[in-house]
N, CA, C and O atoms as a Maestro MAE file, in Angstrom:
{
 s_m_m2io_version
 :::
 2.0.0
}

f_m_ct {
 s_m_title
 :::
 protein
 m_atom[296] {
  # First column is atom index #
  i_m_mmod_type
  r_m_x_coord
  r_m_y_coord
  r_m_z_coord
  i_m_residue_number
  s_m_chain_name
  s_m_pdb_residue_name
  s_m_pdb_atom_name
  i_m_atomic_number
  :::
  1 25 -7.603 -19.925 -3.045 1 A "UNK " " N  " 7
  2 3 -6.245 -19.840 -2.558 1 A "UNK " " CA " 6
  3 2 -5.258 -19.415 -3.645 1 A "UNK " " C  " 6
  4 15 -4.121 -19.088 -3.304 1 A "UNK " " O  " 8
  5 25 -5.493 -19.404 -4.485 2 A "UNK " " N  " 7
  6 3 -4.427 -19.702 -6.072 2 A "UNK " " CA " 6
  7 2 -4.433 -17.842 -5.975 2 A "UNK " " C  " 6
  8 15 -3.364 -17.236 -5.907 2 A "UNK " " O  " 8
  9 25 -5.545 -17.239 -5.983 3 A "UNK " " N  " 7
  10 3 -5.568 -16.101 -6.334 3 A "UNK " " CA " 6
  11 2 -4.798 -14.695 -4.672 3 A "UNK " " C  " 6
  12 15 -4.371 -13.542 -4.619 3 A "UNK " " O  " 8
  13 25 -5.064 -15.848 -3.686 4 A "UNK " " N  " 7
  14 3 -4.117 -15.020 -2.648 4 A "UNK " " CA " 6
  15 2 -2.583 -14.972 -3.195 4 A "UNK " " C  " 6
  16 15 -1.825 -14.011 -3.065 4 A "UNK " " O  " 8
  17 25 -2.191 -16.593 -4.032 5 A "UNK " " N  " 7
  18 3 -0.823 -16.352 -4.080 5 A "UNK " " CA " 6
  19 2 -0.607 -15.767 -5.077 5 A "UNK " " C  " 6
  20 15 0.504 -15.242 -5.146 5 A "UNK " " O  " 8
  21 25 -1.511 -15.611 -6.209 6 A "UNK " " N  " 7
  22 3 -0.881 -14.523 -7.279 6 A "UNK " " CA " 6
  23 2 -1.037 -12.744 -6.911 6 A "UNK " " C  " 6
  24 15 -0.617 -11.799 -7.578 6 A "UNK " " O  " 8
  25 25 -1.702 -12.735 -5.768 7 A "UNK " " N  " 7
  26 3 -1.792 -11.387 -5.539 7 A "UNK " " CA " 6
  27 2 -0.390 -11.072 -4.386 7 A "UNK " " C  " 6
  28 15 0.150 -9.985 -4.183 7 A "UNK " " O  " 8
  29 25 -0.127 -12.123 -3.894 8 A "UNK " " N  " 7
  30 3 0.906 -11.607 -3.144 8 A "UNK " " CA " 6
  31 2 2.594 -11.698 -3.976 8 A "UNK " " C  " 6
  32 15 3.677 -11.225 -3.631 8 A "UNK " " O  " 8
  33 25 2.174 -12.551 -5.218 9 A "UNK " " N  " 7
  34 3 3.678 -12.960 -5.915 9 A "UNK " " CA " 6
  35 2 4.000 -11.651 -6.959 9 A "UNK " " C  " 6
  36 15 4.937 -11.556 -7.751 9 A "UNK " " O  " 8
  37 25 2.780 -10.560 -6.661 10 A "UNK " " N  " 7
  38 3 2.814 -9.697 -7.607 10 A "UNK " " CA " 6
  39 2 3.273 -8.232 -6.816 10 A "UNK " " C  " 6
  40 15 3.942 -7.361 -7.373 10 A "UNK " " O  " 8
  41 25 2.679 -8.134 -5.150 11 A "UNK " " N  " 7
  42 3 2.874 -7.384 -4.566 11 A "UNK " " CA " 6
  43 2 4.609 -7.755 -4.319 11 A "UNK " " C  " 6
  44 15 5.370 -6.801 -4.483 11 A "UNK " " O  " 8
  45 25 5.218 -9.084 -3.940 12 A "UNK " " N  " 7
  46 3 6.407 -9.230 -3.870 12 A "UNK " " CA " 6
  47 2 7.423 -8.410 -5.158 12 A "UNK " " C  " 6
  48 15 8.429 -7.726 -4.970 12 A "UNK " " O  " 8
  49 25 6.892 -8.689 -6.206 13 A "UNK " " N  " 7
  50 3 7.301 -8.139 -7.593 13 A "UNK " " CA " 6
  51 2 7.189 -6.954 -7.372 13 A "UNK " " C  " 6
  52 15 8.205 -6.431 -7.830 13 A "UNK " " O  " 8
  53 25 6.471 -6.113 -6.883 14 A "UNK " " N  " 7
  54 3 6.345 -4.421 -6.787 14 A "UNK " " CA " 6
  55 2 6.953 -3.764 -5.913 14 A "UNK " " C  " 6
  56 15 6.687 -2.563 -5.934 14 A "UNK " " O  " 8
  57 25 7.766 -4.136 -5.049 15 A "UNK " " N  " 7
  58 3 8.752 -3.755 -3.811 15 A "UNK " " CA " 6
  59 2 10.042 -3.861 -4.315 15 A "UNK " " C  " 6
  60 15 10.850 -3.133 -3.738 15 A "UNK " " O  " 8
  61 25 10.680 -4.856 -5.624 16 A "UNK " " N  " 7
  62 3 11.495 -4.598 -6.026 16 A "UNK " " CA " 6
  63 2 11.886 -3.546 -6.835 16 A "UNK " " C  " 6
  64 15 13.073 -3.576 -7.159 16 A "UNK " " O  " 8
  65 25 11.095 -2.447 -7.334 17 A "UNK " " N  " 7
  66 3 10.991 -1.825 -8.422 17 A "UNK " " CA " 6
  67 2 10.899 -0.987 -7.345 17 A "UNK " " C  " 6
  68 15 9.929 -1.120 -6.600 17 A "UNK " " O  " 8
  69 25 11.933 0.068 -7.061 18 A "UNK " " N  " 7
  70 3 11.302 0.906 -5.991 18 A "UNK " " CA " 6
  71 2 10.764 2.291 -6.238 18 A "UNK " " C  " 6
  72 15 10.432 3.023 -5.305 18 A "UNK " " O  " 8
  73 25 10.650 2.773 -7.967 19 A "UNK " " N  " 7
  74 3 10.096 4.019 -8.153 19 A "UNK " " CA " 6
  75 2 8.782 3.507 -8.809 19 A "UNK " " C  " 6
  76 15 7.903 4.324 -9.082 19 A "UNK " " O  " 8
  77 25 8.666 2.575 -8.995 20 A "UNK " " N  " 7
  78 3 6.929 1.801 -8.852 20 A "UNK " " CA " 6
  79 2 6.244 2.132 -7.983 20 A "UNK " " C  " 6
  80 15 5.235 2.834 -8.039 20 A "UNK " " O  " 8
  81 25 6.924 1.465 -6.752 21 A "UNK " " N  " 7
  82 3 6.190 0.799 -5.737 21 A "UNK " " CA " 6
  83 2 6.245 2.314 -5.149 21 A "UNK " " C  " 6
  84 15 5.250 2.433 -4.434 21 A "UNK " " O  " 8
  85 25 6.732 3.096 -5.151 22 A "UNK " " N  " 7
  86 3 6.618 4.748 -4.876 22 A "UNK " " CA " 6
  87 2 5.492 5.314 -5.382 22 A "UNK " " C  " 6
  88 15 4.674 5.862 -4.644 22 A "UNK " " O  " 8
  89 25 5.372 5.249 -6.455 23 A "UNK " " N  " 7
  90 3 4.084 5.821 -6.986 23 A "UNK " " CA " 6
  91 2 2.943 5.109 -6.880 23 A "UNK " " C  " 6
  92 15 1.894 5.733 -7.039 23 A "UNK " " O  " 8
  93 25 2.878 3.569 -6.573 24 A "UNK " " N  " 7
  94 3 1.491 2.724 -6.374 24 A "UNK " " CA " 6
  95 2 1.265 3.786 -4.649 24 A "UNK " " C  " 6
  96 15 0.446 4.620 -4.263 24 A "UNK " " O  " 8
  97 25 2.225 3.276 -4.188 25 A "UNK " " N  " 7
  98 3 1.964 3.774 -2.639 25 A "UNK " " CA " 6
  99 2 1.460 5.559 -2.457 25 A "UNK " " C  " 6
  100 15 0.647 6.007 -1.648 25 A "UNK " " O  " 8
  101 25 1.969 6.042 -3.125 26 A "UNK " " N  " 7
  102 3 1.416 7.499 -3.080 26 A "UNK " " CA " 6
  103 2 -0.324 7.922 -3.927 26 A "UNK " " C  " 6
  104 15 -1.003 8.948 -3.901 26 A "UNK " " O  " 8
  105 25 -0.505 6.705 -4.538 27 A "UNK " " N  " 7
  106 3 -1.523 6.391 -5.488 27 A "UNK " " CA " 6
  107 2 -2.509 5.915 -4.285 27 A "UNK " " C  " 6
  108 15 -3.450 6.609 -3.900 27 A "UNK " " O  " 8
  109 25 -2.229 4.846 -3.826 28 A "UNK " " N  " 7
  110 3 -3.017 4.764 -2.947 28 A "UNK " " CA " 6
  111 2 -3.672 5.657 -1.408 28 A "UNK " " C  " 6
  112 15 -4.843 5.728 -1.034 28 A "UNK " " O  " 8
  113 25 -2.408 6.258 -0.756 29 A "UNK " " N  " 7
  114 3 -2.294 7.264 0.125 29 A "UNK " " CA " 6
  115 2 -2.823 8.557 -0.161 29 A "UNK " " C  " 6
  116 15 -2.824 9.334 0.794 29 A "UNK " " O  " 8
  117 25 -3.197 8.903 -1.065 30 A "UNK " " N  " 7
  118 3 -3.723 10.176 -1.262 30 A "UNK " " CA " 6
  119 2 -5.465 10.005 -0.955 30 A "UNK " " C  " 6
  120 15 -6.110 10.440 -0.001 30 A "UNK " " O  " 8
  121 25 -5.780 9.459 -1.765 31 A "UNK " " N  " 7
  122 3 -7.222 9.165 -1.636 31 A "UNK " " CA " 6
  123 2 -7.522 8.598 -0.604 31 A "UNK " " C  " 6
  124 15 -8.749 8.596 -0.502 31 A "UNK " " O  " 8
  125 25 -6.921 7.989 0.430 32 A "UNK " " N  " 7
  126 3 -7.231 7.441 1.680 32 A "UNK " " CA " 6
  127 2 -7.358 9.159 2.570 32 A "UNK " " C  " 6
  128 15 -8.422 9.543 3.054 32 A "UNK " " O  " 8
  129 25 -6.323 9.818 2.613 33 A "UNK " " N  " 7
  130 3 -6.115 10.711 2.996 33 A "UNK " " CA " 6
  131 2 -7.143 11.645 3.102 33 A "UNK " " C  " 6
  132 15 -7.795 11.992 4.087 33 A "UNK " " O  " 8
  133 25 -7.198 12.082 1.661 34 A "UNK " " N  " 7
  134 3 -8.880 12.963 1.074 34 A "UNK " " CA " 6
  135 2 -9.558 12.122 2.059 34 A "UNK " " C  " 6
  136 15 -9.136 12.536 3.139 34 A "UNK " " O  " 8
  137 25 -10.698 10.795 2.362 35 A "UNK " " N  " 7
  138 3 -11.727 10.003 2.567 35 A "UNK " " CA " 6
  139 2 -11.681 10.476 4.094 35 A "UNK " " C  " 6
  140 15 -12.622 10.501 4.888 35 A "UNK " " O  " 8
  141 25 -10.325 10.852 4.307 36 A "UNK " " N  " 7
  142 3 -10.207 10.474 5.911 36 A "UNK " " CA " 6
  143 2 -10.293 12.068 6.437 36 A "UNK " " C  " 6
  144 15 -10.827 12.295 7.522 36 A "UNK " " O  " 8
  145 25 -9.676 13.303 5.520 37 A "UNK " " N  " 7
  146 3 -10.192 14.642 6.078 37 A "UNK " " CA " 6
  147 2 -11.294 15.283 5.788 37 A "UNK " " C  " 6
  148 15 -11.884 16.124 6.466 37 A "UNK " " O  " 8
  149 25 -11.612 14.762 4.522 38 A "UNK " " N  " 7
  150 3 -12.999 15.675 4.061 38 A "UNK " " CA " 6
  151 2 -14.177 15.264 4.680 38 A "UNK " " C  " 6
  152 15 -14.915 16.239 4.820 38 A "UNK " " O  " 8
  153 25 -14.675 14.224 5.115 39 A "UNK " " N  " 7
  154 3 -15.131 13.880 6.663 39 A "UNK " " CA " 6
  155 2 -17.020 14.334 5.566 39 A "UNK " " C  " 6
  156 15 -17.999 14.927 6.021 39 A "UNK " " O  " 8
  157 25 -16.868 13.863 4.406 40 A "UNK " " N  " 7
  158 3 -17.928 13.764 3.475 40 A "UNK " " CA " 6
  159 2 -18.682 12.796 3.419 40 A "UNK " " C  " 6
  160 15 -19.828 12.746 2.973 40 A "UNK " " O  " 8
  161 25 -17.670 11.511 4.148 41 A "UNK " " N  " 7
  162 3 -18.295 9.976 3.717 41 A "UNK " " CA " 6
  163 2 -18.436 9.090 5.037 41 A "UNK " " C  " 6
  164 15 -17.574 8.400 5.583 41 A "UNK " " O  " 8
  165 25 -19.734 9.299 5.385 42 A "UNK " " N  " 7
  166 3 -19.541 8.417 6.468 42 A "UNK " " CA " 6
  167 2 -20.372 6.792 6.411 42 A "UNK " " C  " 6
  168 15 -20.997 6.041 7.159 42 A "UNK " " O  " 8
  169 25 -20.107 6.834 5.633 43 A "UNK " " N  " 7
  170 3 -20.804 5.016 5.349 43 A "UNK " " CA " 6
  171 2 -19.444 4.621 5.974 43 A "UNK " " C  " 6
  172 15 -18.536 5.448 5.889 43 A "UNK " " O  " 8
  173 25 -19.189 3.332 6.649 44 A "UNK " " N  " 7
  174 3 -18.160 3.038 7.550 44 A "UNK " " CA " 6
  175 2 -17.608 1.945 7.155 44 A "UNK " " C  " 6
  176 15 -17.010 1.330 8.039 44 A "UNK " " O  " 8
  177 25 -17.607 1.295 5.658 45 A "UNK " " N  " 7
  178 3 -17.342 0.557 4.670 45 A "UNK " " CA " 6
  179 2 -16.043 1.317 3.544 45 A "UNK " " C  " 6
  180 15 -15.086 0.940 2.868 45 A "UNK " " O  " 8
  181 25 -16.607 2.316 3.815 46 A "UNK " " N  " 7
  182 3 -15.654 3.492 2.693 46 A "UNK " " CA " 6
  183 2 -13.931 3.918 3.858 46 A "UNK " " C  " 6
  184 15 -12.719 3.878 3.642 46 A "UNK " " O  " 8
  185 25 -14.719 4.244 4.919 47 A "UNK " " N  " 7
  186 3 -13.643 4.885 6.160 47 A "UNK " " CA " 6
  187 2 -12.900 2.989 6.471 47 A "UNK " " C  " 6
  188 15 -11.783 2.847 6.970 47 A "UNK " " O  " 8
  189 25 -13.651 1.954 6.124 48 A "UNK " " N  " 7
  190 3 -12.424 1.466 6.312 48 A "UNK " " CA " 6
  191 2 -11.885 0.456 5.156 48 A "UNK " " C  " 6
  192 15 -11.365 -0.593 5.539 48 A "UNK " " O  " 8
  193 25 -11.957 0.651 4.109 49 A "UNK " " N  " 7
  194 3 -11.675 0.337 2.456 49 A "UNK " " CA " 6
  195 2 -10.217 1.710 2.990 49 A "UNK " " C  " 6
  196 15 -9.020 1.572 3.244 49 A "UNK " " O  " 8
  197 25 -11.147 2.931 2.953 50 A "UNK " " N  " 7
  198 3 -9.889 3.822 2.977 50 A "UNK " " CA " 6
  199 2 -8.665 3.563 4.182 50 A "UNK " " C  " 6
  200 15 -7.524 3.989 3.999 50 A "UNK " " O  " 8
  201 25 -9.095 2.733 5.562 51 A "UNK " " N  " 7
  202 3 -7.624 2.975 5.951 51 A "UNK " " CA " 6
  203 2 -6.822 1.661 5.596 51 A "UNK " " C  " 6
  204 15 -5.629 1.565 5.885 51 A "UNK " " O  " 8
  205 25 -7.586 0.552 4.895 52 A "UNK " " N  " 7
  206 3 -6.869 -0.286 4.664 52 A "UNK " " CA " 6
  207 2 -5.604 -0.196 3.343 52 A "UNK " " C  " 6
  208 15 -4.540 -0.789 3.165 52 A "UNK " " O  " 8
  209 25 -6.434 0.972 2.501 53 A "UNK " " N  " 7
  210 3 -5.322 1.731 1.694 53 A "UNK " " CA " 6
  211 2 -4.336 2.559 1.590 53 A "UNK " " C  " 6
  212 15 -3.294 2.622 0.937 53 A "UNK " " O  " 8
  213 25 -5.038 3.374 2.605 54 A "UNK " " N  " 7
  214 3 -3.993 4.259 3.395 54 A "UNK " " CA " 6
  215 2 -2.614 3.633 3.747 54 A "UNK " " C  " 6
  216 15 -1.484 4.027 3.460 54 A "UNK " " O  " 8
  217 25 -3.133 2.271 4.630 55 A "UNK " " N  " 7
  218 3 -1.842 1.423 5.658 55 A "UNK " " CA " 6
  219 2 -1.452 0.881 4.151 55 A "UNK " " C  " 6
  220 15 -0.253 1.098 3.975 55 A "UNK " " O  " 8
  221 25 -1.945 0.364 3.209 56 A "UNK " " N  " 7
  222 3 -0.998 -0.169 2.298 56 A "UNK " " CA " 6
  223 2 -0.243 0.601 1.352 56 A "UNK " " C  " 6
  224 15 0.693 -0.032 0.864 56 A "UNK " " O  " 8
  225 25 -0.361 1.653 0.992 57 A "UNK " " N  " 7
  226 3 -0.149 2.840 0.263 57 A "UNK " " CA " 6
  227 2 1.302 3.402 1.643 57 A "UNK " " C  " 6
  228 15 2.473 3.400 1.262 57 A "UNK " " O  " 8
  229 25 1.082 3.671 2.596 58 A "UNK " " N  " 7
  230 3 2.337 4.149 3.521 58 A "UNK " " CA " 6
  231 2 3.103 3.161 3.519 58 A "UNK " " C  " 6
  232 15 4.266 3.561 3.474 58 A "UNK " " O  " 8
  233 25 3.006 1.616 3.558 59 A "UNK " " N  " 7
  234 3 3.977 0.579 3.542 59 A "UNK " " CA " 6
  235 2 4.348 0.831 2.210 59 A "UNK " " C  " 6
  236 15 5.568 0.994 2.239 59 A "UNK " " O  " 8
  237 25 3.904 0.959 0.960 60 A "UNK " " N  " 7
  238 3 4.468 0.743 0.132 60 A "UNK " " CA " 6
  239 2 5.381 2.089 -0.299 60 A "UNK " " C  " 6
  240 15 6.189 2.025 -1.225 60 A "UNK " " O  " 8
  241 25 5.149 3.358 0.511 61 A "UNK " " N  " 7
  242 3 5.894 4.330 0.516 61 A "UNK " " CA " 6
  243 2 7.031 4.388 1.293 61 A "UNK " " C  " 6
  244 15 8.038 4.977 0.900 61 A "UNK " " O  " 8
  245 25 6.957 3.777 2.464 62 A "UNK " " N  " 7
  246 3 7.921 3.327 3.292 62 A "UNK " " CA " 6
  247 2 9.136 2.176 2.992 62 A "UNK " " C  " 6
  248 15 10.313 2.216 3.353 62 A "UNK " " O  " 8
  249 25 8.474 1.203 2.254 63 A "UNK " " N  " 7
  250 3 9.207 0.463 1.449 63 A "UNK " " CA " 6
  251 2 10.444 0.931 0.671 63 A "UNK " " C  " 6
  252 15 11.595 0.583 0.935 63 A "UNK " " O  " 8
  253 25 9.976 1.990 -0.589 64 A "UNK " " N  " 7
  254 3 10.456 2.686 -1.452 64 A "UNK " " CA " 6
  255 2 11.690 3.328 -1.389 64 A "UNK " " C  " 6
  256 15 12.641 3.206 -2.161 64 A "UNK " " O  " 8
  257 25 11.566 4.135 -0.235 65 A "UNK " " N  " 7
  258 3 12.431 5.009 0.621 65 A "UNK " " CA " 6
  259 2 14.004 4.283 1.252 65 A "UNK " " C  " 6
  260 15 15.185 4.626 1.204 65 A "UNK " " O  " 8
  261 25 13.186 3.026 1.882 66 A "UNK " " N  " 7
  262 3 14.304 2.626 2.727 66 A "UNK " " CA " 6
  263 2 14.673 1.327 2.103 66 A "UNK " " C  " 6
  264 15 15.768 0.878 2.444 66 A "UNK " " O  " 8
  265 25 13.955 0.623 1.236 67 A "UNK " " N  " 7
  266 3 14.650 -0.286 0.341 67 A "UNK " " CA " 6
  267 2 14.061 -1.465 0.975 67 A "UNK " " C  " 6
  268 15 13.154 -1.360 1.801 67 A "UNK " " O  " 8
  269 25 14.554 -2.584 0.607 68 A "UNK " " N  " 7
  270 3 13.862 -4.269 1.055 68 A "UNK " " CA " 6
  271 2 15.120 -4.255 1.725 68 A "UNK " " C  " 6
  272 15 16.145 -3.669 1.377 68 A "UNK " " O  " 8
  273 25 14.916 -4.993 2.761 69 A "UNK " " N  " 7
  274 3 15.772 -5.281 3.801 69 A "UNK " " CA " 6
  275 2 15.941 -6.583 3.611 69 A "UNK " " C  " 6
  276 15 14.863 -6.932 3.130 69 A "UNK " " O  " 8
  277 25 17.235 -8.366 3.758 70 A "UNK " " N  " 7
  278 3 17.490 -9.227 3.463 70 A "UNK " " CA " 6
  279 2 16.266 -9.931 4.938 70 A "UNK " " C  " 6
  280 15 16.019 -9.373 6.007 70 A "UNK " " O  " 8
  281 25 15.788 -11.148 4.475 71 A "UNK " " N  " 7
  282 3 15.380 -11.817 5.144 71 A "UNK " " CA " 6
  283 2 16.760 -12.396 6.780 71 A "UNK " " C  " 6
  284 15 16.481 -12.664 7.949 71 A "UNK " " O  " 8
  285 25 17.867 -12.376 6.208 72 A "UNK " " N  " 7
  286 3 18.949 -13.212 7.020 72 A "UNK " " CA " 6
  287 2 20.305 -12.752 6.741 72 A "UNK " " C  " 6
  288 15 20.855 -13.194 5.732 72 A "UNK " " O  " 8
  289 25 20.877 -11.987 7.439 73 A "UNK " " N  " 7
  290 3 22.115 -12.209 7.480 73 A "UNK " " CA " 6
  291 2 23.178 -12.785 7.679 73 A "UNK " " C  " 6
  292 15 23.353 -13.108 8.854 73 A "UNK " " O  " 8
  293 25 24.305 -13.152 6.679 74 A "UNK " " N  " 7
  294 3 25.399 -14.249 6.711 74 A "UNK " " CA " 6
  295 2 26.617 -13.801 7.877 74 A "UNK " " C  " 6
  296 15 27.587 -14.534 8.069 74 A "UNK " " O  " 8
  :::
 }
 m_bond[295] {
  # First column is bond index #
  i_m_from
  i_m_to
  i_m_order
  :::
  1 1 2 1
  2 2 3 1
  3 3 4 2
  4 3 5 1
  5 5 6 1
  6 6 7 1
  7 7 8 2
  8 7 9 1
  9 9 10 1
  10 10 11 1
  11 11 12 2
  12 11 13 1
  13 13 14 1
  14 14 15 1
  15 15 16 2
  16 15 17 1
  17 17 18 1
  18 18 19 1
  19 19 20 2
  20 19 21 1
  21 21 22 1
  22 22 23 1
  23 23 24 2
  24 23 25 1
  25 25 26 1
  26 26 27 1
  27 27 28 2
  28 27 29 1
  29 29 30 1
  30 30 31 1
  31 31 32 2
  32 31 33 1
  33 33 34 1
  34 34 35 1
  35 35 36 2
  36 35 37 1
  37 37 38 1
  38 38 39 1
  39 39 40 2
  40 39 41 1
  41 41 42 1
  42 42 43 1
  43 43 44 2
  44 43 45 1
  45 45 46 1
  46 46 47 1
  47 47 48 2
  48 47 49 1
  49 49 50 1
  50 50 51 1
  51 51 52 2
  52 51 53 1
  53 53 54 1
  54 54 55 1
  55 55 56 2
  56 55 57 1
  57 57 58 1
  58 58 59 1
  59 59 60 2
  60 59 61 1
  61 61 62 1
  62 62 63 1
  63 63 64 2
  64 63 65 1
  65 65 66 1
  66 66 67 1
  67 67 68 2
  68 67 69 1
  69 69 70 1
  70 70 71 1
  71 71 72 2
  72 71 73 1
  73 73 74 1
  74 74 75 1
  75 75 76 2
  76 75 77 1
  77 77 78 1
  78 78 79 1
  79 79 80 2
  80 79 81 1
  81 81 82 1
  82 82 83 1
  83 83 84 2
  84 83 85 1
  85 85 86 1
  86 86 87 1
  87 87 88 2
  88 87 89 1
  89 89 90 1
  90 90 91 1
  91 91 92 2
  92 91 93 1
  93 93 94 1
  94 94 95 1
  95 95 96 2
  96 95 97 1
  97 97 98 1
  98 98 99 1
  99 99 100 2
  100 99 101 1
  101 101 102 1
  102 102 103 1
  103 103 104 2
  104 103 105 1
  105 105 106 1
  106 106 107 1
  107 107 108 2
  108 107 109 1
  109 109 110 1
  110 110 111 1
  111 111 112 2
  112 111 113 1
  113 113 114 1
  114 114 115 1
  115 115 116 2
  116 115 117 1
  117 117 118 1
  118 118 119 1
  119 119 120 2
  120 119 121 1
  121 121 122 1
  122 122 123 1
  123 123 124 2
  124 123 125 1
  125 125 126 1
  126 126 127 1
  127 127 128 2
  128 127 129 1
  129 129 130 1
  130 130 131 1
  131 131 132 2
  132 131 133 1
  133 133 134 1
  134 134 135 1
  135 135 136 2
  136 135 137 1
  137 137 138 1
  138 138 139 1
  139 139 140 2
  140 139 141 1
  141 141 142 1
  142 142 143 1
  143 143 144 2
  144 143 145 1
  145 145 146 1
  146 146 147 1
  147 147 148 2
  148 147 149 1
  149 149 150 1
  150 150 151 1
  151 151 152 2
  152 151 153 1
  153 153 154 1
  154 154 155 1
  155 155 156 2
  156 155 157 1
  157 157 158 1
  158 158 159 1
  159 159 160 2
  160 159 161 1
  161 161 162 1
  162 162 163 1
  163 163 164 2
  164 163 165 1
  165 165 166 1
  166 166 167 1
  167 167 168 2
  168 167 169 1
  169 169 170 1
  170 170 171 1
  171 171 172 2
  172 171 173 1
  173 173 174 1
  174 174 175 1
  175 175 176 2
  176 175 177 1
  177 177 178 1
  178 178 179 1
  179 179 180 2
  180 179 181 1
  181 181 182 1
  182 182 183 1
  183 183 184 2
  184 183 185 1
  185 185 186 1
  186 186 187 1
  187 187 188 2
  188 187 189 1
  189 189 190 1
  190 190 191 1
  191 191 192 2
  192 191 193 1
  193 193 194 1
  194 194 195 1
  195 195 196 2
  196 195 197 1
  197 197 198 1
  198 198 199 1
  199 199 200 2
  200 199 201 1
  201 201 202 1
  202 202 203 1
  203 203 204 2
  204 203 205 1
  205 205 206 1
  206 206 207 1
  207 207 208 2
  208 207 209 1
  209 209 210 1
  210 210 211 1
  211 211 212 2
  212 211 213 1
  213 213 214 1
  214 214 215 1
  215 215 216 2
  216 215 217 1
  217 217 218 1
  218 218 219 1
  219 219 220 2
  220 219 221 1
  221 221 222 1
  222 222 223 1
  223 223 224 2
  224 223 225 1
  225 225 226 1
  226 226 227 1
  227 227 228 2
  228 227 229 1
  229 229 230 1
  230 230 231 1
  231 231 232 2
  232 231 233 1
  233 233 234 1
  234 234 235 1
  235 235 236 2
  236 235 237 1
  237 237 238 1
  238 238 239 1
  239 239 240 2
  240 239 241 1
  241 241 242 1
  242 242 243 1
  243 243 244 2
  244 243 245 1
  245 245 246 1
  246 246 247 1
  247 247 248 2
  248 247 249 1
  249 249 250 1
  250 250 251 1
  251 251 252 2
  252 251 253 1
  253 253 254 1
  254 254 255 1
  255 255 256 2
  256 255 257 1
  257 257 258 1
  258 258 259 1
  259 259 260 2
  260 259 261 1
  261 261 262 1
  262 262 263 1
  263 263 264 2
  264 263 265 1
  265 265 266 1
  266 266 267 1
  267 267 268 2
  268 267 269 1
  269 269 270 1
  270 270 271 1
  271 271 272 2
  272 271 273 1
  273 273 274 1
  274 274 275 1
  275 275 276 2
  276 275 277 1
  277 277 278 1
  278 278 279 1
  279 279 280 2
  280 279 281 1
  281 281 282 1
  282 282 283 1
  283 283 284 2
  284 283 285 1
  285 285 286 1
  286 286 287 1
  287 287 288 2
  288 287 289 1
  289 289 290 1
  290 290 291 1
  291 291 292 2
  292 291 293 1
  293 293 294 1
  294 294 295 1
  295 295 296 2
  :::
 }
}
């Protein structure tokens, strides 16, 4: 459990930084991308490693763009 919360207290940390979290996300999205057209790899472990990077790589590009939004407004 210790290591879910340091992986998520770190992903929290990387959304603030938003020309980081731009380049992790495009870091990740590319190579999902390649896995998913070049249609080279069909072990079905790889196709879904890759879309789970893909989806995290576009959130974290999506993030970037439009900024952290407040949990609550006053």
């Amino acid at each position: 459990m210790p290591v879910i919360r340091r992986v998520r207290g770190a992903v929290l940390r990387l959304v603030r930084r938003r020309g980081l979290c731009l380049a992790v996300g495009v870091l990740l999205a590319l190579p999902a991308v390649w896995v998913r057209l070049a249609g080279r790899f069909d072990a079905w472990w790889i196709e879904g490693l890759s879309l789970v990077a893909g989806a995290t790589g576009a959130a974290l590009v999506w993030t970037a763009v439009t900024g952290v939004k407040p949990d609550w407004i006053d």
